[in-house]
Structure formats: structure tokens, C-alpha cells
N, C-alpha and C positions, 0 to 999 in steps of 0.2 A: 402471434397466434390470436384470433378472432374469435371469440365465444357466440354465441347464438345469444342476439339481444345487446349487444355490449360490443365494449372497442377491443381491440388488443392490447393488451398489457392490462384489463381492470381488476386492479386492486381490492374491489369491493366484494371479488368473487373467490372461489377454486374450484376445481374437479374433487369430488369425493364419488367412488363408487359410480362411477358414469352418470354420477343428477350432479349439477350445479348447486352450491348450496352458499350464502353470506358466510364469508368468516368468521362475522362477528355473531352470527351463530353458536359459534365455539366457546364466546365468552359468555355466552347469554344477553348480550346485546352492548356488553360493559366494553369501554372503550380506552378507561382508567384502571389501576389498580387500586386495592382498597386503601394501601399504604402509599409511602413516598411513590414519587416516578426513581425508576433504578435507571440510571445512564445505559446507554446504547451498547458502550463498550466495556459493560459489566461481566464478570465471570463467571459461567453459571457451571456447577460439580452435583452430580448426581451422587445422594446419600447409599445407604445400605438396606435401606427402607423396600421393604418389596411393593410394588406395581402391578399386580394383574390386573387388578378391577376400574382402573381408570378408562377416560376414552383412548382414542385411538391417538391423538395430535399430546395429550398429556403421556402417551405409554411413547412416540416419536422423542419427544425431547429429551424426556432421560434416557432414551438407547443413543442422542445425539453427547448427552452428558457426563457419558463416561469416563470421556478425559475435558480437560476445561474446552470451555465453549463461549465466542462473545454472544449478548444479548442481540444483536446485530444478524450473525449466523445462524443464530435459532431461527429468527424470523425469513430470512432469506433460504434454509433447507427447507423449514417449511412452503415456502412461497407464501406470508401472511404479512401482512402490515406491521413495524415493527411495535404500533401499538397493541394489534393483538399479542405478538409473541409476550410484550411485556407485563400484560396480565396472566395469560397462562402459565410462563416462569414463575411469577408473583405468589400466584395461586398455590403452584407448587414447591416453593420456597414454603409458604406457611406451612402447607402441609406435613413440612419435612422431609418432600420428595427430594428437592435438591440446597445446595448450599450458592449463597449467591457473596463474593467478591466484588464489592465496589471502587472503584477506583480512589486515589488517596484525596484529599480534600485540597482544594485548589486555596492559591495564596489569597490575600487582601483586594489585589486586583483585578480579579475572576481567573490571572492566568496559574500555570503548576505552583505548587507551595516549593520554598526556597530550598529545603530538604530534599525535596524528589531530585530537583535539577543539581544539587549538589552531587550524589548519589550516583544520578546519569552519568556528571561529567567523572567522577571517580572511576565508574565502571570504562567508559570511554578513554580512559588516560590510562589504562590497567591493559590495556589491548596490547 
């Protein structure tokens, strides 16, 4: 798809309400979260916490979060960079909109901790 001004596929844009507007719009221009960076393939569960008053892309995620959700998906139903989604998530993690599940912390050698892959192959030999 080709937008008016831009290539097809850019990233830097979306449709809202038939005007073109930056994504990063959404963030207020923030590109980062205020806290750590959350992995890609983080979990994200919406609270119990009521939602009317937010915008439209923060009221989108938690109807996305009803059952767990990766960081990854957020960003891809919305159609947004997965840097944006990952401030917006952020955002609303602080907020107490949702609950956010990081994945388990990786061994000594950047790869899974020795526990998980134990765990795997338990689960896997259990079959």
C-alpha cells in the first residue's frame, strides 16, 4: 500500500480517522520507555483497572490484553513500530493498566538459563 508522500510499507506513519498522522505522535515523540527496554517477547495482561478516559491506541491494547498478549503483537495489531508499542505498553504498565511478564533471565552466556532448558527438556520427555 502506498500512502500520499511516502513509500509503501512506512513505518513512520498510520491512518487514523482518514488524516495521516506520525506514530510517534502517540508517544509524544518518545521513542524509549522511561524504564528498562521490556523484550519483544514479553507478556503483556490487562489489570482490572477501568479504562474510559485514555486514548484510543492505550483503550486498543488493553481490549488486545485480555488474554496474554506478546509485546511483538501489540505492536504488529496495532500496525506501529515495536518501539512505539513498547512505550505505550510501558506507559500503561505504570499506570496499572496492565501487567507485564518478562521472560526468565538468560544464562552467563547470553543464551537460556540452565533451569529453563532443564524444565523444557522435562516437559518434552513427559510427552
Amino acid at each position: 500500500m502506498t500512502r500520499p508522500g511516502g513509500a509503501a510499507g512506512n513505518a513512520a506513519q498510520e491512518r487514523h480517522d482518514d488524516r495521516v498522522v506520525p506514530v510517534y505522535a502517540v508517544t509524544g515523540g518518545r521513542t524509549r520507555s522511561a524504564g528498562p527496554d521490556l523484550p519483544v517477547e514479553s507478556l503483556v495482561v490487562a489489570t482490572d483497572r477501568w479504562a474510559g478516559d485514555l486514548q484510543k491506541e492505550h483503550r486498543m491494547i488493553i481490549e488486545l490484553a485480555t488474554r496474554p498478549v506478546s509485546l511483538v503483537e501489540v505492536g504488529a495489531r496495532l500496525g506501529v513500530p515495536v518501539g512505539v508499542a513498547r512505550v505505550l505498553v510501558s506507559d500503561l504498565a505504570d499506570a496499572g493498566f496492565l501487567m507485564v511478564h518478562t521472560p526468565p533471565p538468560v544464562g552467563r552466556d547470553g543464551g537460556p538459563a540452565t533451569a529453563m532448558l532443564q524444565r523444557l527438556l522435562d516437559g518434552l520427555r513427559a510427552r
